[in-house]
BADREN-345319 format. One line per 5 residues: their letters; for each residue x, y, z of C-alpha. Coordinates in steps of 0.1 Angstrom, whole numbers. Layout:
A> X,Y,Z | ...;
//
This chain:
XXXXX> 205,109,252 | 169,110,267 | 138,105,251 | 129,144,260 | 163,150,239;
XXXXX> 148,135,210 | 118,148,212 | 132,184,214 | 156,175,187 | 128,162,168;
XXXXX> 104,199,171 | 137,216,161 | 143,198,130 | 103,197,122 | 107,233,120;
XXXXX> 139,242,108 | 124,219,76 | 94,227,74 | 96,253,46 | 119,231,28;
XXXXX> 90,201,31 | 66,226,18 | 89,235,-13 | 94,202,-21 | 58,191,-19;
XXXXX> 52,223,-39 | 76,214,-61 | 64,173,-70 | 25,191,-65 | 35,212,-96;
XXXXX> 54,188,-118 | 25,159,-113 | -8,164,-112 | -30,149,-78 | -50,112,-90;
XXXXX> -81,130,-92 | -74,142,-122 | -54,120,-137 | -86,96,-129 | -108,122,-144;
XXXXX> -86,118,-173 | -87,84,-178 | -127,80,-173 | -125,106,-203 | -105,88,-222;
XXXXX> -122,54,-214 | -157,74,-222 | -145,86,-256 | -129,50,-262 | -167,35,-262;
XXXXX> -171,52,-292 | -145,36,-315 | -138,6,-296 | -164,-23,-302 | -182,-39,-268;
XXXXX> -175,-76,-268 | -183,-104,-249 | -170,-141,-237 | -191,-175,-228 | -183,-187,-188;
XXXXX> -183,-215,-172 | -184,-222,-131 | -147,-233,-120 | -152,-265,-97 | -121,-265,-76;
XXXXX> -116,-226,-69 | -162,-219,-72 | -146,-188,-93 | -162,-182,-130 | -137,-183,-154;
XXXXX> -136,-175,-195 | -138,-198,-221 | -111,-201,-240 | -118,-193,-279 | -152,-178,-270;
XXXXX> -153,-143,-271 | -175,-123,-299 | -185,-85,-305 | -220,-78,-296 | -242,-67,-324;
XXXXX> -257,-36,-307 | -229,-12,-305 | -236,26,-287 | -210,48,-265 | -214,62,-232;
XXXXX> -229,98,-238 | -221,130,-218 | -249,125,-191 | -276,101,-188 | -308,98,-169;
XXXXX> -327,78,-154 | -299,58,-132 | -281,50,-169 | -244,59,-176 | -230,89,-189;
XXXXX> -195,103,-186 | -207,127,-159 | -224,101,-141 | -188,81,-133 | -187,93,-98;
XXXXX> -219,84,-80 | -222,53,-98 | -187,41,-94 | -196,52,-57 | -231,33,-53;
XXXXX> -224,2,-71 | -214,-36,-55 | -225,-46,-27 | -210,-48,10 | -191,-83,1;
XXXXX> -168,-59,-25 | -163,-35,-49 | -171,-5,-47 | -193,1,-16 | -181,-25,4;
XXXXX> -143,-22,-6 | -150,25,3 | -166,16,36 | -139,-11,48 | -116,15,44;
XXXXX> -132,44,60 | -141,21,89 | -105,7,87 | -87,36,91 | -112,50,117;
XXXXX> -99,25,143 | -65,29,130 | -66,64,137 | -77,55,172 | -45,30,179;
XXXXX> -20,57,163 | -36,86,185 | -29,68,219 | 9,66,211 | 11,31,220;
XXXXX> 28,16,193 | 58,54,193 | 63,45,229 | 70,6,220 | 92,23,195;
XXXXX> 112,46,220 | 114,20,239 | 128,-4,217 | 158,23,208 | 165,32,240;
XXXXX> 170,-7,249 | 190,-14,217 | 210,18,206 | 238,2,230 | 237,-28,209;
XXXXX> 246,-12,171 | 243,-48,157 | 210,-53,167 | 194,-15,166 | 191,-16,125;
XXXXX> 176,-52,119 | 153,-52,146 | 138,-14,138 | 140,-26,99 | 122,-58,105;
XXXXX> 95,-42,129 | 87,-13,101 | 87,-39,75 | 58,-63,96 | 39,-33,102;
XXXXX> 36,-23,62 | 31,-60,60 | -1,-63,87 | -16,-30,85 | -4,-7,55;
XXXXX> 20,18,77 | 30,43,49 | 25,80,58 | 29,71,93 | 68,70,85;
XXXXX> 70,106,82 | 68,110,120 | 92,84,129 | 116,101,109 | 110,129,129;
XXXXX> 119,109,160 | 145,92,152 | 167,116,129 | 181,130,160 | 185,91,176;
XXXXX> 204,81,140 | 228,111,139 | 238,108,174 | 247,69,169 | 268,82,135;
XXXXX> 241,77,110 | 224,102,89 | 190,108,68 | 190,81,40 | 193,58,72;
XXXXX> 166,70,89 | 143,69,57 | 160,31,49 | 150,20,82 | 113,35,82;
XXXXX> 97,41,51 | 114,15,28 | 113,-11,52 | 71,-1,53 | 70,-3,18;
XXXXX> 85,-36,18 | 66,-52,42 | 35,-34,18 | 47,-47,-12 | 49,-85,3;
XXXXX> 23,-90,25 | -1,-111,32 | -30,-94,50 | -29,-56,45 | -64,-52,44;
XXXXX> -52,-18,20 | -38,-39,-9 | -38,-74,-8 | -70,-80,10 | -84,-59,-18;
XXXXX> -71,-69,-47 | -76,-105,-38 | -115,-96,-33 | -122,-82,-68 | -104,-109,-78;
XXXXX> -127,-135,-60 | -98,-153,-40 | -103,-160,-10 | -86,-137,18 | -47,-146,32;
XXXXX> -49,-173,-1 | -14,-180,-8 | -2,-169,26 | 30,-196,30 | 44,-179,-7;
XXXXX> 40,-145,7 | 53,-151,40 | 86,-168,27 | 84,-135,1 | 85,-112,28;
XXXXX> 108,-130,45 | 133,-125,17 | 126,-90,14 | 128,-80,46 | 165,-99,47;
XXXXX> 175,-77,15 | 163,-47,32 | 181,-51,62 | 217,-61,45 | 215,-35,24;
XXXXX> 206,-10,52 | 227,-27,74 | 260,-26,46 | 250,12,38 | 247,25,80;
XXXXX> 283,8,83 | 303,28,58 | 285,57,64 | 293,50,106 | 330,53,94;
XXXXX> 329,77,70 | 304,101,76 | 319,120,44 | 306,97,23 | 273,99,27;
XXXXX> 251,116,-5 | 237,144,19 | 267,149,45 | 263,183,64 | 297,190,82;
XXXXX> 280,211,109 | 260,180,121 | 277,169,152 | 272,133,168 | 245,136,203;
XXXXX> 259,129,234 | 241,100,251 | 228,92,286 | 210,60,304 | 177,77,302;
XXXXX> 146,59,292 | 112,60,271 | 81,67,287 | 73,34,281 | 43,24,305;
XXXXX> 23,-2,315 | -7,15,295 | 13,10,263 | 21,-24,274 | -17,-35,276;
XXXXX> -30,-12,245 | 2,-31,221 | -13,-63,240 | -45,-55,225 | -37,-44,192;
XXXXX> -17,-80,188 | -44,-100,202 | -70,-85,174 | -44,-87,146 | -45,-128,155;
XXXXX> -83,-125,157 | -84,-113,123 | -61,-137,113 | -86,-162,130 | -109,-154,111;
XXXXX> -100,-153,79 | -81,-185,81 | -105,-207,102 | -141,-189,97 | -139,-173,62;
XXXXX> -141,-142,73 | -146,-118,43 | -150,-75,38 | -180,-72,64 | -165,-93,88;
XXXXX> -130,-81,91 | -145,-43,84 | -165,-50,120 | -132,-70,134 | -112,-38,129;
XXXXX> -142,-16,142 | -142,-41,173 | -99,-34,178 | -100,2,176 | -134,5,201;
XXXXX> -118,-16,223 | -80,1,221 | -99,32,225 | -119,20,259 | -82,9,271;
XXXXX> -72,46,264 | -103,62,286 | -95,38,313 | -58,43,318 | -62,79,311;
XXXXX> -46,84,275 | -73,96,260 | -104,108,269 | -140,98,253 | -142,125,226;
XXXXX> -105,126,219 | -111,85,209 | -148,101,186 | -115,126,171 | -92,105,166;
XXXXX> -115,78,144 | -130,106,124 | -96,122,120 | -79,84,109 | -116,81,88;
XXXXX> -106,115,68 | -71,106,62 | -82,74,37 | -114,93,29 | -97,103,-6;
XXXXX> -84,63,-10 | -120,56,-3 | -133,75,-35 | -107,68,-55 | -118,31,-51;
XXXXX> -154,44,-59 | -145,66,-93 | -119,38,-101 | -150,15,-107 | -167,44,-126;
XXXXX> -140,38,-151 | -153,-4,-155 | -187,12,-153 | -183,29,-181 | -163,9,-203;
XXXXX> -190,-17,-200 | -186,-34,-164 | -162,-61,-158 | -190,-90,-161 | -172,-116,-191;
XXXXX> -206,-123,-202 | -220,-89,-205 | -211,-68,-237 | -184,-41,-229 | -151,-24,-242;
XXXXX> -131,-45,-214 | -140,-74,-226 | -126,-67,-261 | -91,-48,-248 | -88,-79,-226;
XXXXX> -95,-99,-259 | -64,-78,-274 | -44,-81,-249 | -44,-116,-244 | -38,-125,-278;
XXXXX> -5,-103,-275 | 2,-122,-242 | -8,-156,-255 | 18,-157,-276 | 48,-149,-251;
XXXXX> 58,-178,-227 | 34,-181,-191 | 64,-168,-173 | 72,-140,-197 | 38,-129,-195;
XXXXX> 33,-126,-155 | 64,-106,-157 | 47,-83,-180 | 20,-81,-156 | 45,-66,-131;
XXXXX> 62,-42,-153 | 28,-27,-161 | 16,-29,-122 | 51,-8,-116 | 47,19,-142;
XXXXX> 7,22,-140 | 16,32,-99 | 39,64,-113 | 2,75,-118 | -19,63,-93;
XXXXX> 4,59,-57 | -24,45,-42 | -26,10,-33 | -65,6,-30 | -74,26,-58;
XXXXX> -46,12,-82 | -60,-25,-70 | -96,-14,-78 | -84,3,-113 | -66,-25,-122;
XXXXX> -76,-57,-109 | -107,-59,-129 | -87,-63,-157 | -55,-84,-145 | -79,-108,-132;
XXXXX> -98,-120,-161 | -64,-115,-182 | -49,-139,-165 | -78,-166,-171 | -72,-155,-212;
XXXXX> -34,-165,-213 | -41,-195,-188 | -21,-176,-153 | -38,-183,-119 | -57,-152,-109;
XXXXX> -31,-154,-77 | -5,-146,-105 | -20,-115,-112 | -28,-104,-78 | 12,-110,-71;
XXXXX> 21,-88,-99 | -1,-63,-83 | 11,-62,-53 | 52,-60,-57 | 47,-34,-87;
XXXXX> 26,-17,-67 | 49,-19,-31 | 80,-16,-46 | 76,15,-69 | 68,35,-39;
XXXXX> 103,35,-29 | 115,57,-57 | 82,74,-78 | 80,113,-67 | 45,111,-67;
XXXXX> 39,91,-33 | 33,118,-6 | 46,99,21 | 85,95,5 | 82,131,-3;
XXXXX> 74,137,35 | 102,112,49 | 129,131,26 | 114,162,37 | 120,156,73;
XXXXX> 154,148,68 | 170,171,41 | 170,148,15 | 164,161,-22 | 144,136,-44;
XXXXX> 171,134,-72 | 198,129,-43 | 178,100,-30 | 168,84,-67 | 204,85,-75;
XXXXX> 214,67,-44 | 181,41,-42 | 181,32,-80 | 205,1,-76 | 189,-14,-48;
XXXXX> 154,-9,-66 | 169,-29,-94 | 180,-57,-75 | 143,-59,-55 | 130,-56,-95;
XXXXX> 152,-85,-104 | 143,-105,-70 | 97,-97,-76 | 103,-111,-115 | 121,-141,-102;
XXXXX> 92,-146,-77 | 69,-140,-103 | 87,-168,-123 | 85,-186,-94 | 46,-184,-87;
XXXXX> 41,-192,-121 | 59,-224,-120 | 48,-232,-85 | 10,-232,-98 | 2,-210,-67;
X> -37,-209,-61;
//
């Protein structure tokens, strides 16, 4: 089967589901409401919560070893002055209806919430660039076309190179047009949908949920945390390693039975007939070859940097600016692209994390409000962290970080996205996990795999609504096939979390 096969394939089945995409984005888009408003919700409900819940605050002192301040055990106390937020304020003070610009304008460029919007604006804009030249599709075609021959290999190696690319630079949504692609490929080689979807989007989410650079998630979370960037990479690489290996058995187990009976597959369609194939290949050039080059090359610069310079959110925001100008000159030069399709394609990639972007900013409206997440400044986080460590205290270190990533999994039903769940919640895992004695890295782990891993089954991520979209798949259909296999990655993230815990990872 040739790669013009595919692509034909592909248009037909874009459209023949299109209004069945639409019906079940309608559908989810009904039943939950977007994160704006369940943010809008929350800020309300944190405003209203200033006005029965005391503002407290704890003594710090300057950690030697990590240069992080941490809380002093046994110290906290209410403040004596207490006042909640009113509707609207003036004169640059807070107010309810205030949450948005201020959450917007405050930090600094080394972090939240300025810093954190603009790295991923910027991010995305050169992203946007290096996912408009096709570069990394082509690699893909070209990949199947040298591997469909070899069934043993074609699964692991597409699973594992979806997985590292969740893992280095966030792929999520993206997924949605590989299913597109390689629906056709799959059903040809005796596959069907929930392999296609296996093999994309869960093996992105994965690599998501385990990395240890995304600069969407990690990178984040570790900043409000004050850790230092790729901290803790060895634990995360041999975490993703395990992962990934789950993914692909599983995948690899499932694609098998389903290969020899097609019947048995939770969305079988007898009228879908097996592709014939041919020796054709991608259109895999030596433009694609040099622009992948490229991309690699800046990855390991970033990498560089972080690891051997200390690079931090300015640095690595201007690294990733450098990539995609570069990638983009590549494009001009071997006639990909021309100049103002490289200007549309960083505005375009821009706008798609535009709404991550404020989400970040109103997300630190919400800490605004409730006080600020200084320790020694007087506010209502201080005295639910307080609470909440007093609960914790008393359960077992291990017992507690495990809590951490039960709460991480359910809070991201809510709020899908990775950056703005990290920018919601961090402020508050952080210093929680000074209160019960966990190393902040504890917390940013718990993070991270609720976060990842949830997006596998919660209706409420946009992309996993897309990738069953594209291939026929009803939610329900797909929760009650997934729901095992999300149990056993639950089962494998707490015993990591156990893990970290005992391990003392910094």
């Amino acid at each position: 089967m040739n790669i013009d096969q595919v692509n034909n394939e592909s248009s037909s089945l874009d459209n023949s589901h299109t209004n069945e995409m639409k019906n079940t984005s309608l559908v989810s888009e009904k039943s939950m409401p977007d994160a704006f408003i369940i943010l809008f919700f929350i800020v309300m409900l944190a405003a209203i919560a200033t006005h029965f819940i005391p503002a407290g605050f704890y003594q710090v002192e300057l950690d030697p070893i990590t240069n992080t301040t941490k809380l002093i055990a046994g110290s906290f106390q209410f403040a004596e002055q207490q006042a909640g937020v009113p509707l609207f304020a003036e004169g640059g003070n807070i107010g309810f209806l205030n949450f948005a610009f201020e959450g917007m304008v405050s930090g600094d460029k080394w972090g939240s919430a300025i810093g954190v919007m603009m790295f991923i604006i910027l991010t995305g804009g050169a992203f946007g660039i290096i996912m408009k030249t096709h570069a990394i599709d082509n690699g893909i075609l070209a990949l199947i076309e040298k591997t469909q021959k070899l069934e043993q290999a074609f699964i692991p190696i597409l699973f594992v190179l979806f997985s590292f690319a969740g893992a280095v630079f966030g792929m999520g949504e993206e997924a949605i047009a590989f299913c597109i692609v390689l629906l056709p490929l799959m059903r040809a080689i005796g596959y069907d949908g929930i392999t296609t979807v296996l093999v994309t989007y869960v093996a992105t989410q994965i690599g998501f949920a385990t990395s240890w650079m995304n600069p969407f998630s990690v990178a984040i979370a570790q900043g409000i945390a004050g850790l230092p960037l790729m901290s803790a990479l060895e634990f995360r690489v041999v975490l993703w390693t395990v992962f990934t290996i789950l993914g692909v058995v599983f995948t690899m187990r499932y694609a098998r039975k389903i290969k020899k009976h097609p019947s048995l597959s939770p969305c079988y369609d007898s009228s879908q007939e097996a592709l014939i194939h041919s020796d054709n290949k991608a259109s895999f050039t030596a433009v694609d070859s040099v622009l992948l080059t490229t991309f690699l090359v800046g990855i390991l610069w970033v990498i560089w940097g972080v690891v051997a310079r200390g690079y931090y959110i300015p640095e690595i925001a201007s690294q990733f600016f450098t990539l995609g100008c570069v990638i983009g000159f590549v494009a001009i030069i071997g006639k990909r692209l021309k100049v103002n399709e490289v200007a549309d394609a960083f505005k375009s990639g821009a706008k798609e994390l535009l709404p991550a972007a404020m989400i970040v900013g109103m997300a630190k409206g919400i800490v605004i409000i409730l006080g600020g997440d200084q320790a020694s400044e007087p506010s209502v986080l201080n005295t639910v962290l307080y609470y909440a460590g007093n609960l914790l205290a008393e359960l077992p270190k291990a017992l507690s970080a495990v809590c951490m990533f039960i709460f991480q999994s359910v809070f991201n039903f809510f709020i899908a996205s990775g950056s703005g769940q990290a920018a919601l919640t961090m402020p508050i895992m952080a210093p929680l996990s000074d209160i019960i004695g966990l190393q902040r890295q504890v917390a940013v782990l718990a993070f991270q795999l609720g976060d990842g891993l949830t997006n596998i089954i919660i209706p409420t991520s946009a992309a996993l609504i897309g990738c069953l979209g594209v291939t026929n798949i009803d939610w329900f259909v797909w929760a009650k096939f997934i729901w095992r296999f999300m149990l056993l990655m639950a089962c494998v993230a707490m015993a990591f979390m156990v893990s970290a815990v005992m391990l003392n990872i910094t």
